[in-house]
C-alpha positions as CSV (number, residue, x, y, z in Angstrom):
1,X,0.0,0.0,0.0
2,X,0.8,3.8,-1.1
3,X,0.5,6.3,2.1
4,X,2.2,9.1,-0.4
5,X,0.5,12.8,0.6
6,X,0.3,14.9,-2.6
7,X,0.3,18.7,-2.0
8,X,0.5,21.5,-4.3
9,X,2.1,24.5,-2.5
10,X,3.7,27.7,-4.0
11,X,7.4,28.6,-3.5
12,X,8.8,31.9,-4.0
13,X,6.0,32.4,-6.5
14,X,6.4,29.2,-8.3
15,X,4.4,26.1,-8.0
16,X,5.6,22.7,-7.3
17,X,3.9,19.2,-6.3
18,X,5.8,17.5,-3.9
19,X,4.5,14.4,-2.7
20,X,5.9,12.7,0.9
21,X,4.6,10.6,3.7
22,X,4.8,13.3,6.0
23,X,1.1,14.7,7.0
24,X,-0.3,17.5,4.3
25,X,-0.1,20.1,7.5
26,X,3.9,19.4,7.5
27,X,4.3,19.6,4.1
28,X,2.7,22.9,3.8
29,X,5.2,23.7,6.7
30,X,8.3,22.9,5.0
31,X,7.1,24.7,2.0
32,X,6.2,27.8,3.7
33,X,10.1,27.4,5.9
34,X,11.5,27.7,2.2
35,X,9.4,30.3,0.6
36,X,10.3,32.7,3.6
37,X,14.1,31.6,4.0
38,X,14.0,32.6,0.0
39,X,12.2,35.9,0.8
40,X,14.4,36.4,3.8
41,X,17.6,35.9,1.5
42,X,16.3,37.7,-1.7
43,X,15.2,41.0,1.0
44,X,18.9,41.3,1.8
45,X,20.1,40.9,-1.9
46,X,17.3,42.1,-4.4
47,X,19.7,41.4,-7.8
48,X,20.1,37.6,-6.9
49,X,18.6,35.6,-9.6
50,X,16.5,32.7,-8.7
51,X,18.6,29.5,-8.7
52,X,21.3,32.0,-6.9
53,X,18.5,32.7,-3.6
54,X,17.6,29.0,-3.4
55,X,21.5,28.1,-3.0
56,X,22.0,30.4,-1.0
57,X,18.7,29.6,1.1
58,X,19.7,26.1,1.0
59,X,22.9,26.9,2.5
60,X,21.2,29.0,5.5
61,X,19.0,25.8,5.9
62,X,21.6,23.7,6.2
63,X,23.4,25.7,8.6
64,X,20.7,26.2,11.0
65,X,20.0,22.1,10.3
66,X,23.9,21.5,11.6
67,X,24.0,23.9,14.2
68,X,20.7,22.2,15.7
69,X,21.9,18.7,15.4
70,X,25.7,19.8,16.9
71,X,23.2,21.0,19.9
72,X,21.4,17.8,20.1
73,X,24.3,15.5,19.9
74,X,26.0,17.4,22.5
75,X,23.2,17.0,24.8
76,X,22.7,13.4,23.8
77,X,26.4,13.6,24.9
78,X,26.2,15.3,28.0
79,X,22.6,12.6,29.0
80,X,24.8,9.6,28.1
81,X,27.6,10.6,30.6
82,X,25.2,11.2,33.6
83,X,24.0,7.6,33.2
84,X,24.4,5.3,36.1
């Protein structure tokens, strides 16, 4: 059995149909995340073409993605040593 969600959502003005097994709700969520890091990066430099902002907004994802999972380890770290 298929549980594939299909969702249409608009990106930076563009549509795309992504299709995942997360729930529709957290679809639209990682859509809208996207769309504003794009508008966030594309605010600070207007003359950036399109493929240019989603590098570059890929690039700020991925940083806040490694900076968060640095965090978690560490704490996963720091748990793991206070065991009995």
């Amino acid at each position: 059995m298929n549980n594939r969600n299909r969702l249409s959502v608009e990106i930076y003005g563009q549509q795309y149909h992504i299709v995942g097994k997360e729930s529709l709700g957290y679809m639209r969520e990682v859509a809208s995340h996207v769309d504003e890091m794009m508008r966030q990066v594309a605010n600070g430099n207007p003359r950036l073409d399109t493929t240019r902002l989603a590098v570059l907004s890929a690039v700020n994802i991925a940083n806040d993605f490694l900076k968060l999972k640095q965090e978690y380890d560490e704490i996963l770290h720091l748990i793991e040593d206070e065991q009995p």
